[in-house]
PQR file of N, CA, C, O and H, with PARSE charges and radii, in Angstrom:
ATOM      1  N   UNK A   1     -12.200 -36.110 -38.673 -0.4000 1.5000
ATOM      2  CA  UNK A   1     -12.554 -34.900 -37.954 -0.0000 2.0000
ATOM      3  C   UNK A   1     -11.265 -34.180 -37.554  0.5500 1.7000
ATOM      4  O   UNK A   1     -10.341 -34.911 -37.199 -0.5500 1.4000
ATOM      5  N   UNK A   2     -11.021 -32.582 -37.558 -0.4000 1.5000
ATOM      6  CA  UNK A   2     -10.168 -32.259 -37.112 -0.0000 2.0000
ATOM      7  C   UNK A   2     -10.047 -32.006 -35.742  0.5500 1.7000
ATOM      8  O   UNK A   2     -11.021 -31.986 -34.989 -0.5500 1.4000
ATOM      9  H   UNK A   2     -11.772 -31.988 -37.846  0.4000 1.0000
ATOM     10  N   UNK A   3      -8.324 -31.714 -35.212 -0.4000 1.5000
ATOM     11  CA  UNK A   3      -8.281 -31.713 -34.139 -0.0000 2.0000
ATOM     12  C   UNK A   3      -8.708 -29.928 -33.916  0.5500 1.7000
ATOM     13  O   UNK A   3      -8.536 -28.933 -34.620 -0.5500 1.4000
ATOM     14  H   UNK A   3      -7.533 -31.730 -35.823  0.4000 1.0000
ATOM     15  N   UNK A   4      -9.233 -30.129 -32.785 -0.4000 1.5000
ATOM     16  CA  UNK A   4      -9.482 -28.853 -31.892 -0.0000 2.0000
ATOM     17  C   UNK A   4      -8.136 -27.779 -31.334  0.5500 1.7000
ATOM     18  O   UNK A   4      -7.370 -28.189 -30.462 -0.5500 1.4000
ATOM     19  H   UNK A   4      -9.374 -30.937 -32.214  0.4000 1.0000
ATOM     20  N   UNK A   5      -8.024 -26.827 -31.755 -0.4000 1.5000
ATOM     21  CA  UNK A   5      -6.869 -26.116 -30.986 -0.0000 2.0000
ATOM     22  C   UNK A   5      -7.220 -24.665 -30.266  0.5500 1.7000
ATOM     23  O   UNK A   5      -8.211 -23.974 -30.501 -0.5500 1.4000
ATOM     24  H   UNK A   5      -8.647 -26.494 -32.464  0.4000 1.0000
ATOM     25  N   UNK A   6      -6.423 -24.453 -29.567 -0.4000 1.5000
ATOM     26  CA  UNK A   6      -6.118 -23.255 -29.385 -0.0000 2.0000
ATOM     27  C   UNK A   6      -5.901 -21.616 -30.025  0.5500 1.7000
ATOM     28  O   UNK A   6      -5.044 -20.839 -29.601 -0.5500 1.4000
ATOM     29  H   UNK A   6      -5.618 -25.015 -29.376  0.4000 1.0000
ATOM     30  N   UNK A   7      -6.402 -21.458 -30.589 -0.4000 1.5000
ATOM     31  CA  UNK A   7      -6.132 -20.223 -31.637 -0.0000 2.0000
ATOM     32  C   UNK A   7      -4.682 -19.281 -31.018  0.5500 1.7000
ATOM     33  O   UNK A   7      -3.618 -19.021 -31.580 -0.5500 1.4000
ATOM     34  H   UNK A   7      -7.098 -22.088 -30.932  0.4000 1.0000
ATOM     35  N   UNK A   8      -5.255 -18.890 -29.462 -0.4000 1.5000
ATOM     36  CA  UNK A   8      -4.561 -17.688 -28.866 -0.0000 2.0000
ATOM     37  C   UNK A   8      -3.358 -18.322 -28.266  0.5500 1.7000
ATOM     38  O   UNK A   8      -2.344 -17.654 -28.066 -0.5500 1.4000
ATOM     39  H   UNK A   8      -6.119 -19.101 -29.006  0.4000 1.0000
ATOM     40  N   UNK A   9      -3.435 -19.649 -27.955 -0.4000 1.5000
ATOM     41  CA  UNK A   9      -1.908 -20.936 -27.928 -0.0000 2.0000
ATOM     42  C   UNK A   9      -1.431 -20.961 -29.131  0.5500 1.7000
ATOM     43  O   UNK A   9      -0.271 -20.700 -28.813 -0.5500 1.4000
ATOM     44  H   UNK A   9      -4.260 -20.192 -28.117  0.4000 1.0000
ATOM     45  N   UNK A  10      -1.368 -21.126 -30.905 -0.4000 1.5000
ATOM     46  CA  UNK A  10      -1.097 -21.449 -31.697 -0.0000 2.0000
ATOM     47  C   UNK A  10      -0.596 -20.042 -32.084  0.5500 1.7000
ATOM     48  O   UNK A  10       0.507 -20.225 -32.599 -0.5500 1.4000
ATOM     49  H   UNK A  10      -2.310 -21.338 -31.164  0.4000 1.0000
ATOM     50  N   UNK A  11      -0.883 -18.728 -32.080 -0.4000 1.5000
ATOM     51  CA  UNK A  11      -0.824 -17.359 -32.427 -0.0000 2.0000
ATOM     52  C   UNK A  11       0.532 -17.301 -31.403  0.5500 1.7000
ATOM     53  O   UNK A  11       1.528 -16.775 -31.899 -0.5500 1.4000
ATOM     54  H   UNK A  11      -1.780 -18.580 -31.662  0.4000 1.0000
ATOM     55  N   UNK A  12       0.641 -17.802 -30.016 -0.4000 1.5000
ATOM     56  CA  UNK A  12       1.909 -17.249 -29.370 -0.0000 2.0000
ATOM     57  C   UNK A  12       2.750 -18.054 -29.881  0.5500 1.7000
ATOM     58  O   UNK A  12       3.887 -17.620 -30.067 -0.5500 1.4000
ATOM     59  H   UNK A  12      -0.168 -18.230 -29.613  0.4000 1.0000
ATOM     60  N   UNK A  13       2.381 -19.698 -30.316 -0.4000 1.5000
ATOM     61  CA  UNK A  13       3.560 -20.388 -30.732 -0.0000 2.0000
ATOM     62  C   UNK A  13       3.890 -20.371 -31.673  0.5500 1.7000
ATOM     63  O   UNK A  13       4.697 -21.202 -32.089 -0.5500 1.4000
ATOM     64  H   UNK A  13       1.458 -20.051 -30.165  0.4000 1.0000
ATOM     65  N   UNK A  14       3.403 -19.418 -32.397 -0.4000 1.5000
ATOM     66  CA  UNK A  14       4.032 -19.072 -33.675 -0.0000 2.0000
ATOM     67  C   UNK A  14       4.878 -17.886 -33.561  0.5500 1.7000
ATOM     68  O   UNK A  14       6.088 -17.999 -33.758 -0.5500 1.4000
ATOM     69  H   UNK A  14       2.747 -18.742 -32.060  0.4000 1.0000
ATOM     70  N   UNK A  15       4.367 -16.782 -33.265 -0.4000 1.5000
ATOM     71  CA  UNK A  15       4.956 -15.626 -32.533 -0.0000 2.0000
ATOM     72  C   UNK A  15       6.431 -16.362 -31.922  0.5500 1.7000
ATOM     73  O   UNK A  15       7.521 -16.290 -32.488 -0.5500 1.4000
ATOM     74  H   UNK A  15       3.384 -16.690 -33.105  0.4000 1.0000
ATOM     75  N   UNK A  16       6.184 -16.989 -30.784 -0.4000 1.5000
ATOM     76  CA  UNK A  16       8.044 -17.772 -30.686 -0.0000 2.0000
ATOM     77  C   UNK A  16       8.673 -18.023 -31.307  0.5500 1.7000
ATOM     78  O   UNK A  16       9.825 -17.595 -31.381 -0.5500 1.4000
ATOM     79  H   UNK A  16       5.298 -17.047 -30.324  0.4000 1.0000
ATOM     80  N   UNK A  17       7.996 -19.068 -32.212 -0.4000 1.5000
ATOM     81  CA  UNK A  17       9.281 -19.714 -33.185 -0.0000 2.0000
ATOM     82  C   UNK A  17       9.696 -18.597 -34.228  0.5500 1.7000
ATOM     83  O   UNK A  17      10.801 -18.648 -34.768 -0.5500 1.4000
ATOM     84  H   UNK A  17       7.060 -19.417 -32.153  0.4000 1.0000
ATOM     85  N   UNK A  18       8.760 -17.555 -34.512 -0.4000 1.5000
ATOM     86  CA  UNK A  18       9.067 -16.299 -35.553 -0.0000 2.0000
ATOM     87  C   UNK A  18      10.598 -16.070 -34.562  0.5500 1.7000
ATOM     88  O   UNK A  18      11.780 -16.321 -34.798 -0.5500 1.4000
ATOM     89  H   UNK A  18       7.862 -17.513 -34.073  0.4000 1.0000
ATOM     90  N   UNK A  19      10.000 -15.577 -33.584 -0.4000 1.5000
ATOM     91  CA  UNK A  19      11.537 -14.623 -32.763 -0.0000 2.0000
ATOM     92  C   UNK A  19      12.932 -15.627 -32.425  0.5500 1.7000
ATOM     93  O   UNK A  19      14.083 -15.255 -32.194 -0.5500 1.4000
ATOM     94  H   UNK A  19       9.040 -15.373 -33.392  0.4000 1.0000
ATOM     95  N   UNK A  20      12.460 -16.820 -32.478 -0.4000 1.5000
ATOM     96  CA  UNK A  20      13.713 -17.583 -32.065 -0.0000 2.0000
ATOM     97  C   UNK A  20      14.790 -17.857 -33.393  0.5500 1.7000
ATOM     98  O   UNK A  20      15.974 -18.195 -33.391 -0.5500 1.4000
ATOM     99  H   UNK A  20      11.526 -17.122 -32.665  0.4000 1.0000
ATOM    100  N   UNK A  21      13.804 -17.545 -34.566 -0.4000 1.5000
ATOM    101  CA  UNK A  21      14.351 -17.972 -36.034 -0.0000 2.0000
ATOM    102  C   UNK A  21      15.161 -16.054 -36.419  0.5500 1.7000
ATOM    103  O   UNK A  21      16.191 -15.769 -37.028 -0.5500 1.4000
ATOM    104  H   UNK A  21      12.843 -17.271 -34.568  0.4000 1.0000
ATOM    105  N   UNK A  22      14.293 -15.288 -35.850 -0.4000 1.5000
ATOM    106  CA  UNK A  22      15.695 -14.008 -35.918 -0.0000 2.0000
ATOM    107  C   UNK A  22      16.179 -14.356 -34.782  0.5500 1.7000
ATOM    108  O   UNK A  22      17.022 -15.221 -35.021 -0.5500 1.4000
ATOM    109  H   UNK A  22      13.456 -15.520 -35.355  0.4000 1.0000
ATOM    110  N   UNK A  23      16.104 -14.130 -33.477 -0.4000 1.5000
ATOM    111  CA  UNK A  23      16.751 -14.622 -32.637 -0.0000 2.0000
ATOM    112  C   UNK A  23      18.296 -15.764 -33.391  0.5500 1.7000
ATOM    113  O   UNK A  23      19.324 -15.727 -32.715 -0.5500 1.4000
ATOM    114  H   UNK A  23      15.419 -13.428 -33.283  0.4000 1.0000
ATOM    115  N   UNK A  24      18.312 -16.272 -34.131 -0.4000 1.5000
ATOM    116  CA  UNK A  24      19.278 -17.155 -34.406 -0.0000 2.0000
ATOM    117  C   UNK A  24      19.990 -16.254 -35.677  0.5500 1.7000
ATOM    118  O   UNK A  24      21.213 -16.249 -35.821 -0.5500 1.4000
ATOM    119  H   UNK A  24      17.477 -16.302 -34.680  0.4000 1.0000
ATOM    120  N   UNK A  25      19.315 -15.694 -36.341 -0.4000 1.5000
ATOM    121  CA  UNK A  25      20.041 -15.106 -37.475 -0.0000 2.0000
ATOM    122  C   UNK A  25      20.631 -14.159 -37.095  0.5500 1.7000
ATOM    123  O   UNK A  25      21.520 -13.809 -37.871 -0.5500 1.4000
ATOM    124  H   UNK A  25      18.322 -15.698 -36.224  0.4000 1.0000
ATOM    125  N   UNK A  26      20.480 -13.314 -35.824 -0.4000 1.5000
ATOM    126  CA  UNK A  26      21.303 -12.094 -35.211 -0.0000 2.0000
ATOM    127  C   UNK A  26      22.141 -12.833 -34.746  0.5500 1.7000
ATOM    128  O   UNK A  26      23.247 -12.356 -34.999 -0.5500 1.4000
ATOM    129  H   UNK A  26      19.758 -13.599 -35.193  0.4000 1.0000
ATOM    130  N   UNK A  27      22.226 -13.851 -34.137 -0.4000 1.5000
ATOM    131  CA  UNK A  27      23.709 -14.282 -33.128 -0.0000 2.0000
ATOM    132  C   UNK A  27      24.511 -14.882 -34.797  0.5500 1.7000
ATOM    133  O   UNK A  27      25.626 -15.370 -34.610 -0.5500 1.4000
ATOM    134  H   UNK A  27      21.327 -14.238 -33.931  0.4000 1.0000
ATOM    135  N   UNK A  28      24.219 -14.876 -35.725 -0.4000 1.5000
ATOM    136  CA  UNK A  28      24.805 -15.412 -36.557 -0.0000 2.0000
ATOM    137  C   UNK A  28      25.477 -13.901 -37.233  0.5500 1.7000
ATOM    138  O   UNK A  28      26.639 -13.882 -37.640 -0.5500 1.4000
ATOM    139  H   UNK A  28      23.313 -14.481 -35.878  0.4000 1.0000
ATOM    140  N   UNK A  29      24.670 -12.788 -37.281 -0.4000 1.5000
ATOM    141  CA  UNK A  29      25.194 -11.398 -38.187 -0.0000 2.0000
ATOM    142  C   UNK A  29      26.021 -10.826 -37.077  0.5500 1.7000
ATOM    143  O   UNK A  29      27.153 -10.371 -37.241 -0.5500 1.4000
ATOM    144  H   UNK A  29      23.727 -12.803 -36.951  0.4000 1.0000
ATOM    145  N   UNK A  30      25.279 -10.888 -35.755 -0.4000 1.5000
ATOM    146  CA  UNK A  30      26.257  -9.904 -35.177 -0.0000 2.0000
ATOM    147  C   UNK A  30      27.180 -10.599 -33.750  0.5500 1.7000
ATOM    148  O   UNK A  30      27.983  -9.848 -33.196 -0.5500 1.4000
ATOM    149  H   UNK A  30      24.359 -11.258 -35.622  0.4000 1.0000
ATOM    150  N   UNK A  31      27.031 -11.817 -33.303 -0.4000 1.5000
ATOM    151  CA  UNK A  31      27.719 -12.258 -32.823 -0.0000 2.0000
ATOM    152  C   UNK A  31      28.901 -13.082 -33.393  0.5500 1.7000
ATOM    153  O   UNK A  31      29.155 -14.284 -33.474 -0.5500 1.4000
ATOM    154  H   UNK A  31      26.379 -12.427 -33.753  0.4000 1.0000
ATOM    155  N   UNK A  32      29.454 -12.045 -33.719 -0.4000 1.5000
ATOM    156  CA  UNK A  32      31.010 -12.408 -34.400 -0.0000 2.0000
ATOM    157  C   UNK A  32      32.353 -11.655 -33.792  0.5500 1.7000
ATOM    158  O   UNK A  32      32.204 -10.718 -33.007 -0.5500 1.4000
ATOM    159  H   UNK A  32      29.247 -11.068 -33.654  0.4000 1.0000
ATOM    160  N   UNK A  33      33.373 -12.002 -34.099 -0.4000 1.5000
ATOM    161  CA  UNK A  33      34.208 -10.970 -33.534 -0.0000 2.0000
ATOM    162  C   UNK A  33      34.713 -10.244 -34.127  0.5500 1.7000
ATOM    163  O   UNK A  33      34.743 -10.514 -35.328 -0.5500 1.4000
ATOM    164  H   UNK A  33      33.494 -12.763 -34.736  0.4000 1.0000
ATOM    165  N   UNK A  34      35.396  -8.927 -33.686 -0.4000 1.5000
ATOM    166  CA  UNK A  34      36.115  -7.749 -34.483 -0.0000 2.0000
ATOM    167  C   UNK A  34      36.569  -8.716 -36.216  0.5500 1.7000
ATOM    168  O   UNK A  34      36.108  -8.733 -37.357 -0.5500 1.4000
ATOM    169  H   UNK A  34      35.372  -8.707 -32.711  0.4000 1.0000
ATOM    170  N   UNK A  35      37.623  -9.340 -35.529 -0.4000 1.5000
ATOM    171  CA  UNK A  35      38.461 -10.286 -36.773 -0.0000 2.0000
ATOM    172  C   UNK A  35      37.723 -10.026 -37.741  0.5500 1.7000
ATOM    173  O   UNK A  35      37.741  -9.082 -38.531 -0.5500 1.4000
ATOM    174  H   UNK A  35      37.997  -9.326 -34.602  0.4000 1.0000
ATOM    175  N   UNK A  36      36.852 -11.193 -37.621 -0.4000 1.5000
ATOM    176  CA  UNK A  36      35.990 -11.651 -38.519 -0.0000 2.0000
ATOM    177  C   UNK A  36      35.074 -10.955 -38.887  0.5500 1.7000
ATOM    178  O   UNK A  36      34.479 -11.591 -39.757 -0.5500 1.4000
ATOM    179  H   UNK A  36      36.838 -11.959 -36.978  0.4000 1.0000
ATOM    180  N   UNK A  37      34.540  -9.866 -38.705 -0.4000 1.5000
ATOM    181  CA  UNK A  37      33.983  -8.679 -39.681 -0.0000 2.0000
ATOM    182  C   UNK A  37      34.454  -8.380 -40.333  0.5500 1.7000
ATOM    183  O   UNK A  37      33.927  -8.254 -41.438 -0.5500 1.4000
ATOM    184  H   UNK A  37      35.023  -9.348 -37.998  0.4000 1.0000
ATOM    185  N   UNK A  38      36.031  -7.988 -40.085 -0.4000 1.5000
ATOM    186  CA  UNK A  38      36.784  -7.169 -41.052 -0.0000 2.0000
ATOM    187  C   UNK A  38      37.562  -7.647 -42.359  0.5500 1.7000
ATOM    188  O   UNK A  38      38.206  -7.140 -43.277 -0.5500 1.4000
ATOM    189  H   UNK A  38      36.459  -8.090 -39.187  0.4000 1.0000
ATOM    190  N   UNK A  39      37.048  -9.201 -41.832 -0.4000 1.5000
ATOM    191  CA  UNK A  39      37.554 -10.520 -42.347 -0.0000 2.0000
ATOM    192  C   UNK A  39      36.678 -10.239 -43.569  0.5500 1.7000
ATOM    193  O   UNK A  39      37.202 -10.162 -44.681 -0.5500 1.4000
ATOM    194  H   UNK A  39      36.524  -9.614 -41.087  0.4000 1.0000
ATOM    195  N   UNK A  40      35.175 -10.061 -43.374 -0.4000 1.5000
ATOM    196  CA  UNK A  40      34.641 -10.019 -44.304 -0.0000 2.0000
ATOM    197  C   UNK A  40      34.177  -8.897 -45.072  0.5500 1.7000
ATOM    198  O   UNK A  40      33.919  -8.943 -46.274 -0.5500 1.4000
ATOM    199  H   UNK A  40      34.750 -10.123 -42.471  0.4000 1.0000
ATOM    200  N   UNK A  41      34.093  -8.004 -44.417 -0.4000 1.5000
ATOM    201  CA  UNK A  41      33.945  -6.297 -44.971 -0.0000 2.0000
ATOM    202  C   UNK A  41      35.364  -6.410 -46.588  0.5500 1.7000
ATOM    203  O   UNK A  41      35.366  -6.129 -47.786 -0.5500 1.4000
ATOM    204  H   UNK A  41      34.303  -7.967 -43.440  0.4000 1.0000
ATOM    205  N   UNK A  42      36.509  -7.089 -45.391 -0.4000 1.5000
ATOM    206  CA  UNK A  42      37.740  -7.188 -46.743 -0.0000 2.0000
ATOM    207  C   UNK A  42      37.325  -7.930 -48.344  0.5500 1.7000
ATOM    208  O   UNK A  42      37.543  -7.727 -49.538 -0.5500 1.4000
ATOM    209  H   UNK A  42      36.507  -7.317 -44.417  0.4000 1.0000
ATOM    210  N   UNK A  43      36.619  -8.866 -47.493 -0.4000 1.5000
ATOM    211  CA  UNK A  43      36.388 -10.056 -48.982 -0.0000 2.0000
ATOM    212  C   UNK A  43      35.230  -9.248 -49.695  0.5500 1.7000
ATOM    213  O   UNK A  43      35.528  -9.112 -50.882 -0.5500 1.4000
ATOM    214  H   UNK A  43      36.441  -9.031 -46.523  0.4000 1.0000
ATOM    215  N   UNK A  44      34.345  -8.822 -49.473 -0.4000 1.5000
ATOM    216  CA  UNK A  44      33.040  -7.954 -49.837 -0.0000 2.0000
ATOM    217  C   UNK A  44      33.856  -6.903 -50.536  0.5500 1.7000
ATOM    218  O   UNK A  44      33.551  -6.988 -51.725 -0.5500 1.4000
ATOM    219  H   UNK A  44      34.103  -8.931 -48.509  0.4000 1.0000
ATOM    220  N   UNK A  45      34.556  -6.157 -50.404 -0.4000 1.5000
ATOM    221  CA  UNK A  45      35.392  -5.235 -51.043 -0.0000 2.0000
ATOM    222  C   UNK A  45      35.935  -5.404 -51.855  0.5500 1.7000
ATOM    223  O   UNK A  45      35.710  -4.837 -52.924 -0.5500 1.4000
ATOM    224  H   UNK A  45      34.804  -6.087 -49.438  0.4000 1.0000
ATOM    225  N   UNK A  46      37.277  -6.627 -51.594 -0.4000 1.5000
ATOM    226  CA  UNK A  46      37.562  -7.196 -52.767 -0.0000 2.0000
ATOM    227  C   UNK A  46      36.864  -7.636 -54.106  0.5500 1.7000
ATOM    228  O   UNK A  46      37.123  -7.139 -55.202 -0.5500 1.4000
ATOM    229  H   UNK A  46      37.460  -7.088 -50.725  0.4000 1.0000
ATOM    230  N   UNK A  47      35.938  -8.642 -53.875 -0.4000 1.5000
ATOM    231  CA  UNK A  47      34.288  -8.914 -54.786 -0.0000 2.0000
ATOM    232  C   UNK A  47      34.138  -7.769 -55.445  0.5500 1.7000
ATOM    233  O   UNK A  47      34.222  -7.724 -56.672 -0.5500 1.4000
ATOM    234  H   UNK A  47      35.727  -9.046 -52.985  0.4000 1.0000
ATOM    235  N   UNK A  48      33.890  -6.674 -54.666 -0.4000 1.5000
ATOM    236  CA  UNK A  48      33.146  -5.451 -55.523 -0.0000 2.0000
ATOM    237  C   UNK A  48      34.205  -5.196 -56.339  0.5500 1.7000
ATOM    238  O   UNK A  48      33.924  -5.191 -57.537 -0.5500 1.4000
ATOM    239  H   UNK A  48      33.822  -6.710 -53.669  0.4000 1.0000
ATOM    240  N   UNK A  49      35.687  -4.917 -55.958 -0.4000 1.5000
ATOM    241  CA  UNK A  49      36.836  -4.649 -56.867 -0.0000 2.0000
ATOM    242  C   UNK A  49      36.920  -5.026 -57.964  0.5500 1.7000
ATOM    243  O   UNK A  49      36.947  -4.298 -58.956 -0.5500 1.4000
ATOM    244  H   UNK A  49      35.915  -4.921 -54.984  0.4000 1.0000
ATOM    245  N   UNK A  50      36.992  -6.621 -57.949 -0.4000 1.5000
ATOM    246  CA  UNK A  50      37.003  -7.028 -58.708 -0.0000 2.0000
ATOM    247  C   UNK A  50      35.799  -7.407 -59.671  0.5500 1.7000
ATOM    248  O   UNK A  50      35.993  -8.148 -60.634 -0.5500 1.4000
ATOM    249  H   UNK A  50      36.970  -7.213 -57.143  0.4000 1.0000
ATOM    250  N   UNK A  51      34.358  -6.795 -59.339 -0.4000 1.5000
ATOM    251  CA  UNK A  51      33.637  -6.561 -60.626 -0.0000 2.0000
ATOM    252  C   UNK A  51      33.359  -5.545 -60.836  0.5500 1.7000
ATOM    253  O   UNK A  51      32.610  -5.376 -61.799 -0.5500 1.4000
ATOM    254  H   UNK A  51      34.201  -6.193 -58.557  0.4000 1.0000
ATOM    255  N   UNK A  52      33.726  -4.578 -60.204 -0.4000 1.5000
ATOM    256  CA  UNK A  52      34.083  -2.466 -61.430 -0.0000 2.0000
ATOM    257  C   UNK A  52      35.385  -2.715 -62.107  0.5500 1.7000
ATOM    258  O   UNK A  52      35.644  -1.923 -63.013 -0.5500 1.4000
ATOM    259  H   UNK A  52      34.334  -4.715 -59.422  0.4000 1.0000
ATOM    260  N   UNK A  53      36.411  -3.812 -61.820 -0.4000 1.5000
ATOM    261  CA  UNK A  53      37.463  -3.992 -62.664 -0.0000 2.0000
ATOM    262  C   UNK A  53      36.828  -4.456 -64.057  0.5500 1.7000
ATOM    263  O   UNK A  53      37.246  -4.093 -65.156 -0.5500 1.4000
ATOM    264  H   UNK A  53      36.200  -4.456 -61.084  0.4000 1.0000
ATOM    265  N   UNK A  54      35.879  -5.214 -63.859 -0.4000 1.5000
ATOM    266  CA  UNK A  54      35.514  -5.433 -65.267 -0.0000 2.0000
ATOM    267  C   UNK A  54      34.305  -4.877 -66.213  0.5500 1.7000
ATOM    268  O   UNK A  54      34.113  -5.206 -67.384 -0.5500 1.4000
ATOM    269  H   UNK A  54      35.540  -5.509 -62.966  0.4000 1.0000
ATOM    270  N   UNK A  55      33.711  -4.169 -65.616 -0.4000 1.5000
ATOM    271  CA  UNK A  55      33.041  -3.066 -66.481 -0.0000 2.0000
ATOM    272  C   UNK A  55      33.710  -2.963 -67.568  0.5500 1.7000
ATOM    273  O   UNK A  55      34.928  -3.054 -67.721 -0.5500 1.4000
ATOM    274  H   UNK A  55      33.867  -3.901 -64.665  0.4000 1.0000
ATOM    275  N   UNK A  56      32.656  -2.715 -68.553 -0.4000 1.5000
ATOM    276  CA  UNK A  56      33.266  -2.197 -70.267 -0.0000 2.0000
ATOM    277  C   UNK A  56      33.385  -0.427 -70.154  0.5500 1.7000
ATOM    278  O   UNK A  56      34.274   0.231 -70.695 -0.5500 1.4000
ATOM    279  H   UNK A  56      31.666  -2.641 -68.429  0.4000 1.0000
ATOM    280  N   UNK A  57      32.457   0.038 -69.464 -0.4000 1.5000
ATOM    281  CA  UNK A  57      32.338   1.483 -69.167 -0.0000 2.0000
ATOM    282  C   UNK A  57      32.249   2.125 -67.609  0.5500 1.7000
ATOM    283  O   UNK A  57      31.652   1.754 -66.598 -0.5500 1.4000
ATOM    284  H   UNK A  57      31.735  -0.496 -69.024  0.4000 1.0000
ATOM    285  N   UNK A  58      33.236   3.405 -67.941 -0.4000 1.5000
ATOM    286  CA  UNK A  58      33.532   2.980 -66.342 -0.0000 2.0000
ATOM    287  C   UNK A  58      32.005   3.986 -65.705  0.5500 1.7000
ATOM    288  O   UNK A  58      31.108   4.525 -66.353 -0.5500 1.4000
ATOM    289  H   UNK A  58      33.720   3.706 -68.763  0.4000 1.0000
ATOM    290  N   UNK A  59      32.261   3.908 -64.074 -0.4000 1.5000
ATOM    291  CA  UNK A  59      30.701   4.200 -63.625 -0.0000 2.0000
ATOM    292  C   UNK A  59      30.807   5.642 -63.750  0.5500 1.7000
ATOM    293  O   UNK A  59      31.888   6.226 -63.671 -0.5500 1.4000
ATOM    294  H   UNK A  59      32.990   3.470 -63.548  0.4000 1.0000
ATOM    295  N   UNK A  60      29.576   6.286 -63.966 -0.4000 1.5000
ATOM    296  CA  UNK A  60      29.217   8.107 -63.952 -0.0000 2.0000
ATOM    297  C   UNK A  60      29.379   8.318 -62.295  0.5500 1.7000
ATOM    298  O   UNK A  60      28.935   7.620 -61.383 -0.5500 1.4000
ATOM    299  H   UNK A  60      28.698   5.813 -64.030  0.4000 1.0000
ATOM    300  N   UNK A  61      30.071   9.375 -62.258 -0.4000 1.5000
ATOM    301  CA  UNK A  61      30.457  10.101 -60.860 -0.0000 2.0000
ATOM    302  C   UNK A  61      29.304  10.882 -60.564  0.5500 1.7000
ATOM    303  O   UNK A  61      28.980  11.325 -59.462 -0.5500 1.4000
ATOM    304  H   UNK A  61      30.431   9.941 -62.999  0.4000 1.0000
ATOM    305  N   UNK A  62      28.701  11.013 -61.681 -0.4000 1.5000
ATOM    306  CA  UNK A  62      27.400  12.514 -61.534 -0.0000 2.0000
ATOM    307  C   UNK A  62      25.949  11.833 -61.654  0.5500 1.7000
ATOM    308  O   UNK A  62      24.916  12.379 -61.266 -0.5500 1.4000
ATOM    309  H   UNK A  62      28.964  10.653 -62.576  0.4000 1.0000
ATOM    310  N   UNK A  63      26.019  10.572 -62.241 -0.4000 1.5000
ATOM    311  CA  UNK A  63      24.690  10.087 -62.030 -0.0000 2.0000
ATOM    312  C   UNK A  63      24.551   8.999 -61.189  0.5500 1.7000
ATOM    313  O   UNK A  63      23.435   8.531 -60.964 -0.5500 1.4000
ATOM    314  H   UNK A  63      26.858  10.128 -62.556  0.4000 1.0000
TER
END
């Protein structure tokens, strides 16, 4: 037999753990410091550099 629950208990405790799981991914995107954004904005840049460096054709400005 199953157990008996709460619907409108199970609906908020889900609702929590939803917000605590962004709740954790924001202190992870934006609780960082200056540094280390720029730390990575740099490496993200670089990355991109270095794959339009290797294109066979370079990109259309107009399309």
């Amino acid at each position: 037999m199953a157990d008996i629950i709460n619907l409108r208990q199970a609906r908020k405790a889900k609702a929590r753990s939803e917000a605590e799981a962004k709740a954790a991914q924001n202190r992870i995107s934006f609780g960082r410091t200056k540094t280390e954004r720029n730390l990575t904005e740099a490496c993200s840049a670089l990355e991109e550099k270095r794959i339009d460096a290797h294109r066979r054709e370079p990109a259309d400005k107009d399309a």
